[in-house]
C-alpha positions in Angstrom: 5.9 1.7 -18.1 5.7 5.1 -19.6 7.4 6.8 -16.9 9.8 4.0 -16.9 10.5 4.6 -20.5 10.7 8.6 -19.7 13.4 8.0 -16.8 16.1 6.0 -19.8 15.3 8.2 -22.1 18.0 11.2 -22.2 19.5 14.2 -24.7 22.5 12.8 -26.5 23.5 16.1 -29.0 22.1 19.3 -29.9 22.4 21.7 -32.5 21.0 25.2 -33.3 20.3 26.1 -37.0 22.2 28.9 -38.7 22.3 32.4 -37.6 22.2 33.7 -41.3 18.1 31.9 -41.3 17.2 33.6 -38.2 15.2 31.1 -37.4 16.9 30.0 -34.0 16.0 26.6 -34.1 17.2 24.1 -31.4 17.5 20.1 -33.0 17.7 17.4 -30.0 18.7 14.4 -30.3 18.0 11.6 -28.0 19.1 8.1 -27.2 15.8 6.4 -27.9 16.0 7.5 -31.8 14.0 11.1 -31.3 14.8 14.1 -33.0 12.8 17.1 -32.0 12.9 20.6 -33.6 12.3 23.7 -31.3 12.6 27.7 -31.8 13.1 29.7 -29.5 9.9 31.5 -30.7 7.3 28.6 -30.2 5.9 27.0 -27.1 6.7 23.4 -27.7 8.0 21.0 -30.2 7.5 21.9 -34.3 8.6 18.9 -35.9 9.4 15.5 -34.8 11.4 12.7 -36.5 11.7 8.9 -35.0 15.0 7.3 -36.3 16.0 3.5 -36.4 18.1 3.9 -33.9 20.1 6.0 -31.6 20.9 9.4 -32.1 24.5 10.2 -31.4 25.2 13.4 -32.9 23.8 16.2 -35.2 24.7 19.4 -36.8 23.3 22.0 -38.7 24.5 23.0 -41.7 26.3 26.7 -40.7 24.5 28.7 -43.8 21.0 28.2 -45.0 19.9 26.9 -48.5 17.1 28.3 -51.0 15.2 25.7 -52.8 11.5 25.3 -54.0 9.3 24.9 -50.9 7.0 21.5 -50.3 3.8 23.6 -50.3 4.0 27.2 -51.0 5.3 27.4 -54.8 7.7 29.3 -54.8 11.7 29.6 -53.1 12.2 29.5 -49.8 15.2 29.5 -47.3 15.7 26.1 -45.8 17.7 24.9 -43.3 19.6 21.4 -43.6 20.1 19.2 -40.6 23.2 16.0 -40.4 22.1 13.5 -38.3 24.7 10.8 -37.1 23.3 7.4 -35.5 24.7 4.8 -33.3 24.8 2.3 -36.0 27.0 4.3 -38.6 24.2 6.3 -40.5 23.8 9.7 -41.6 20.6 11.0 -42.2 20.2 14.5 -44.5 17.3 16.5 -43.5 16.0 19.8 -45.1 14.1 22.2 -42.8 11.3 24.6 -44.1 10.3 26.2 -41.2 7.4 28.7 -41.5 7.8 32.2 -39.2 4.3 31.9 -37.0 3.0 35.1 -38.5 3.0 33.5 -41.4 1.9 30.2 -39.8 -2.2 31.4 -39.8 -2.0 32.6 -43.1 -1.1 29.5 -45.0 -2.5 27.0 -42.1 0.5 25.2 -42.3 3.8 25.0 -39.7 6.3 24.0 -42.6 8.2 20.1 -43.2 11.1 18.3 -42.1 12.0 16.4 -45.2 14.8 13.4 -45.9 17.0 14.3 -48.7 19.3 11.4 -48.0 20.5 8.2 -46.0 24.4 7.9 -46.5 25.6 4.8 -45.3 29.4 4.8 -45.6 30.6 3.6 -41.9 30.2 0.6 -40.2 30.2 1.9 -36.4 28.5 4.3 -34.2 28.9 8.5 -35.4 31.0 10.2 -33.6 31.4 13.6 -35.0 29.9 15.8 -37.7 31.4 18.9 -39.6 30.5 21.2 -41.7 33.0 23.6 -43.6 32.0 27.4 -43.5 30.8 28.0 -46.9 28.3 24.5 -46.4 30.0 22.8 -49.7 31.5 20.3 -47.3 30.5 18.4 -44.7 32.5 15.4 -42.8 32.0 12.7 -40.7 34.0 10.5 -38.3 33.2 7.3 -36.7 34.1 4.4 -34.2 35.2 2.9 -37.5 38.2 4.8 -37.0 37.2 6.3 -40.5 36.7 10.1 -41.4 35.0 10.9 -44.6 34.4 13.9 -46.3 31.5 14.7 -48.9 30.6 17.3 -51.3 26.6 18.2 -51.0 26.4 18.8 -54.3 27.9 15.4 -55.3 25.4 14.2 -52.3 22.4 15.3 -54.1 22.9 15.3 -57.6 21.5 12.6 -59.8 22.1 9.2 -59.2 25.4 8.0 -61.4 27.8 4.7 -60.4 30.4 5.5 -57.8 33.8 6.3 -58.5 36.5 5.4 -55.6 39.8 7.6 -57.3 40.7 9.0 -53.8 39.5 5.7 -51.1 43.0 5.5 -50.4 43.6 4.9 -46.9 45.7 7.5 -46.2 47.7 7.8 -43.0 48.9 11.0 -41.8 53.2 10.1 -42.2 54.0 13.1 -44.6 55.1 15.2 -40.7 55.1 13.8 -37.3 55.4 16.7 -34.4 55.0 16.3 -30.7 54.1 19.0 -28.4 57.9 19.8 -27.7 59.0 20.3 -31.5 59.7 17.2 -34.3 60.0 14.0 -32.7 60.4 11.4 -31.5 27.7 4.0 -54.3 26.0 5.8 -54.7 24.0 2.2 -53.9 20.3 4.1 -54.9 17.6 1.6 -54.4 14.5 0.9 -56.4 13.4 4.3 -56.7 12.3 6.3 -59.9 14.1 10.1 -58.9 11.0 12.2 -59.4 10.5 16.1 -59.5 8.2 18.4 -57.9 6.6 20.9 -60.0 6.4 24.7 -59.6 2.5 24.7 -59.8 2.9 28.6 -60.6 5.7 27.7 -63.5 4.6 24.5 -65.4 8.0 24.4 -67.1 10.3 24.2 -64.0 11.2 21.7 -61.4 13.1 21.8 -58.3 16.3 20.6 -57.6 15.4 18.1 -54.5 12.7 15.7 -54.6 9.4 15.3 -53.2 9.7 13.6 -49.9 7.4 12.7 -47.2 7.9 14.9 -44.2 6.5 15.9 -41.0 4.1 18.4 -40.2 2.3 19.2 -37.1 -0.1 21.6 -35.7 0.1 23.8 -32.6 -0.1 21.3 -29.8 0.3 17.5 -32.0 3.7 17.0 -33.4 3.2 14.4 -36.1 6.7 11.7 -36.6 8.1 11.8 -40.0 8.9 8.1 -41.6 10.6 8.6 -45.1 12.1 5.6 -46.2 15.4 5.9 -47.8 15.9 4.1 -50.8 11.6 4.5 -51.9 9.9 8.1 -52.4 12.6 9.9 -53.6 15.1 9.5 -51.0 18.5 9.2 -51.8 20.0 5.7 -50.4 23.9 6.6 -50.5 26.9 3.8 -50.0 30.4 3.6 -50.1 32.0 4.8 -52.8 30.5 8.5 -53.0 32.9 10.0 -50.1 35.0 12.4 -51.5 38.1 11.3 -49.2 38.4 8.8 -46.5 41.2 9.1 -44.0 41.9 6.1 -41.7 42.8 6.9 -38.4 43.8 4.6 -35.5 41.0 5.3 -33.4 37.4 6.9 -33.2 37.5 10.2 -35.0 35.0 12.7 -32.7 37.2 16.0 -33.2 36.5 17.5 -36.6 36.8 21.1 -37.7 37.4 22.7 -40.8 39.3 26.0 -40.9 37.7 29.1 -41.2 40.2 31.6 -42.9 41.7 29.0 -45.3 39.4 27.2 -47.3 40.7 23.2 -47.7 41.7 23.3 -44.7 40.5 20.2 -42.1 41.9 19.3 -38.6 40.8 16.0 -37.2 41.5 14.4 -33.8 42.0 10.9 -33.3 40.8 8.5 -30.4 42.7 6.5 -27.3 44.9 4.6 -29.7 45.6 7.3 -32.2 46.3 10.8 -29.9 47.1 13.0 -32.4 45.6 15.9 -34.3 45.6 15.1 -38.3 45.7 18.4 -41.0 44.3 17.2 -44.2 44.2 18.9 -47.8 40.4 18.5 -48.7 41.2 18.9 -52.7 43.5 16.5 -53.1 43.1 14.5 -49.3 46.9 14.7 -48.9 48.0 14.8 -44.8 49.6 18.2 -44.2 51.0 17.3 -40.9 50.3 15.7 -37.8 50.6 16.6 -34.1 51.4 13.7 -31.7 49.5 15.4 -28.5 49.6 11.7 -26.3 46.3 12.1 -25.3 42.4 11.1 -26.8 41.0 14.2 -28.9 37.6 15.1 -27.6 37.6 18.4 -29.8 39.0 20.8 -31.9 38.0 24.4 -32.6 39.8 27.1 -34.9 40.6 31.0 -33.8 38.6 33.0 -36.3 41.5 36.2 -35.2 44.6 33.9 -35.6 46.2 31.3 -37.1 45.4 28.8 -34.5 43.8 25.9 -33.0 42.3 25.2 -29.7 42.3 21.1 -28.6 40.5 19.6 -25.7 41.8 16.4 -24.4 40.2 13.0 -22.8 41.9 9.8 -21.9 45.6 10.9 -21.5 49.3 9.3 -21.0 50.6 10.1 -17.9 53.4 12.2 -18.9 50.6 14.0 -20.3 48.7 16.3 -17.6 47.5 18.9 -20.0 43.1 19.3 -21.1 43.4 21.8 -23.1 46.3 23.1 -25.3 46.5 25.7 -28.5 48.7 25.0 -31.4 49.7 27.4 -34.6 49.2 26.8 -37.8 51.5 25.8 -39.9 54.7 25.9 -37.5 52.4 22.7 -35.2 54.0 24.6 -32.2 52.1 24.5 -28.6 51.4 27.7 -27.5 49.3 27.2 -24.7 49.1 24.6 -22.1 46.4 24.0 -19.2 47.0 21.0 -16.8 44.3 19.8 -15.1 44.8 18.5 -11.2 42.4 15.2 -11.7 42.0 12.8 -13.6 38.3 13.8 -15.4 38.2 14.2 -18.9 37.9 17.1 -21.1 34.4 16.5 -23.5 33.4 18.7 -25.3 34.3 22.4 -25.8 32.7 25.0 -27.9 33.6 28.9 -28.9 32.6 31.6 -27.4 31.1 34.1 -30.4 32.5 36.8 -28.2 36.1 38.2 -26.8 37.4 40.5 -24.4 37.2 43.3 -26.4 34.0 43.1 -28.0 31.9 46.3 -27.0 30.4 46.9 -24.2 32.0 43.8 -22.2 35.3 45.8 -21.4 35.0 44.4 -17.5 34.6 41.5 -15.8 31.8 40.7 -13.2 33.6 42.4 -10.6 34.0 46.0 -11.0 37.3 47.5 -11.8 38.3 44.1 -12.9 39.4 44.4 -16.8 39.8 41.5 -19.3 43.0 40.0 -19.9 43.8 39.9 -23.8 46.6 38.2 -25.8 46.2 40.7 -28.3 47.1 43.7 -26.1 50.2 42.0 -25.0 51.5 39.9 -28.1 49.5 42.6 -30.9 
C-alpha cells in the first residue's frame, strides 16, 4: 500500500526562495497535498506542510521580509512562500529558517507559519506572480480570472471589503496580431491577537502568532494551521485589488521589471492572447492576439521586451516561442517548431553571452552569438 501510494505520488511545482536571504531554499510541491522545504545546505527535508488538497503551483516571494521571529525575540529575515491549490486556494506562508550554525545554539530549526488562506477563485491555480519589489503578487486560475493583491492590504487588520475596481475588465482598449493591428476580507471567528517582544514589553509584531512546523534533524513534523482560528487570516472575494476576466485559464503571469505597474498576462486555449494591464488603476494597455495557448511569459531585464512560450496552437500558427517589444506589441522573434508538442514552461537564464568569463561556447573557438553586438 505504501509503495503503491509512493508510485502516484509525484512533484507538481517548485520554487527556490530569494537570492537576497541567501538561504537557497528549494519548496516542492506535490500532487498528494505535500509541501516540503529543502536547502541546499541540509541533508533532508526542514519543514513539512500537508495541504487539503493538491498542490498545483508555488512561488516565493523574490525579496525577503523582516519581522519579529516566533522564538528568538527579536527581528529576523523571513522568507514568504504563495501556495496555489487545485481547488482555487492560496495559502501565505512565512519562513524563518534558522542557518545550522545557529541551529545547536538555540536547539531549534526555525517555523513555517500560515499568515493567510485567500480564497478568491473558484477553480484549480494556475499561475502565481510576484512583482519585483514583493508589494504585489497575482494569481490566475482555471476560473479564467487573474487577480492582483497588495501584501500590505493582505495582512493588515481585518476591515469590510471594498469591490471599487471588480470590474470585469476585458482587454478591448488595443487589439494586435503578430503581423501588425488586425484583424472580504470574509475573517472567521477569530480574535486577531499579537505576539509580544518578550525583551520589549511595550511592542508587538506586525503578524500574528500562528501554529507552525518545526522539526529536528531527521523527523520533519506537518504543520496544520487552520485558517479562519489561531490567528490566521481567512480572506474572500472582495479584497483583490483588480480582477481581469479572461477567456481562458490564465497560467502566464509576469510583472515587468524596469517599469513598475507594469503586468503581462497570457491567456488559455480559448483566449490566445497576451494581456498588458495598468496595476494602479487595472486599465488594459493593449493586447497581442498571438493564436495560440500562453504557457508563459518572461520579461528581458536589458530591453524592452517580452519572451512568450506557446502550447495548444491554430494551425496557421507554427511558432513555440516568439519575443514581442514593448510598447510598439511588434514580433521580433519567431521559432517554429517541426511537431506538434507543446511549449510548458520556460524560465530565464540569470546569465548572457557576455557575462564574464563565459565568452565561448562548449566547443573551443566557438564564440556566443549576441543581439547586442549586432543591433547595439
Amino acid at each position: 500500500m505504501e509503495e503503491t501510494t509512493r508510485r502516484n505520488t509525484y512533484v507538481t511545482s517548485l520554487s527556490f526562495s530569494s537570492t537576497e536571504g541567501g538561504h537557497s531554499i528549494l519548496a516542492i510541491g506535490r500532487n498528494n497535498g505535500q509541501i516540503s522545504l529543502w536547502s541546499l545546505f541540509d541533508e533532508g527535508s526542514r519543514f513539512q506542510s500537508q495541504q487539503p488538497s493538491a498542490v498545483a503551483c508555488l512561488s516565493f516571494k523574490p525579496v525577503s521580509t523582516f519581522r519579529n521571529s516566533t522564538r528568538l525575540g527579536t527581528t529576523v529575515s523571513t522568507e514568504e512562500l504563495l501556495v496555489g491549490d487545485e481547488l482555487g486556494n492560496v495559502y501565505y506562508y512565512a519562513v524563518e529558517w534558522i542557518d545550522n550554525l545557529k541551529v545547536d545554539i538555540h536547539g531549534w530549526h526555525g517555523s513555517m507559519t500560515l499568515l493567510a488562506k485567500i480564497s478568491v477563485h473558484s477553480q484549480q491555480i494556475c499561475g502565481l506572480a510576484w512583482s519585483p519589489t514583493g508589494e504585489y503578487f497575482a494569481t490566475g486560475a482555471n476560473d479564467n480570472a487573474c487577480c492582483l493583491f497588495s501584501v500590505k492590504d493582505i495582512l493588515s487588520s481585518p476591515k469590510a471589503p471594498e469591490r471599487p475596481h471588480l470590474t470585469q475588465r476585458r482587454p478591448l482598449q488595443a487589439l494586435k496580431s503578430n503581423h501588425g493591428p488586425s484583424n472580504i476580507l470574509s475573517v472567521g471567528s477569530f480574535r486577531r491577537k499579537f505576539m509580544l517582544d518578550r525583551s520589549h514589553t511595550s511592542s508587538a509584531t506586525e503578524v500574528p502568532p500562528i501554529s507552525s512546523a518545526q522539526r529536528g534533524p531527521t523527523n520533519p513534523l506537518v504543520s496544520r494551521a487552520i485558517p479562519g482560528l489561531n490567528g490566521v487570516l481567512n480572506i474572500g472575494e472582495g479584497h483583490e485589488k483588480h480582477r481581469w476576466i479572461h477567456s481562458a485559464a490564465i497560467k502566464a503571469i509576469a510583472f515587468c521589471p524596469w517599469q513598475p505597474g507594469l503586468l503581462a498576462t497570457g491567456g488559455g486555449s480559448n483566449d490566445r492572447a497576451i494581456h498588458f494591464y495598468h496595476t494602479l488603476s487595472g486599465a488594459c494597455l493593449a493586447t497581442i492576439n498571438v493564436q495560440a495557448q500562453v504557457t508563459s511569459l518572461i520579461w528581458s531585464t536589458t530591453r524592452n521586451e517580452i519572451a512568450a512560450t506557446f502550447g495548444y496552437a491554430q494551425p496557421e500558427h507554427p511558432y513555440r516561442i516568439a519575443v514581442f517589444s514593448w510598447p510598439e506589441c511588434r514580433q521580433i522573434v519567431a521559432i517554429p517548431w517541426s511537431n506538434e508538442m507543446r511549449a510548458l514552461h520556460a524560465i530565464p537564464y540569470p546569465g548572457g553571452p557576455n557575462e564574464k568569463g563565459k565568452k565561448t561556447s562548449a566547443k573551443e573557438g566557438e564564440a556566443w552569438w549576441g543581439r547586442t553586438g549586432v543591433e547595439g
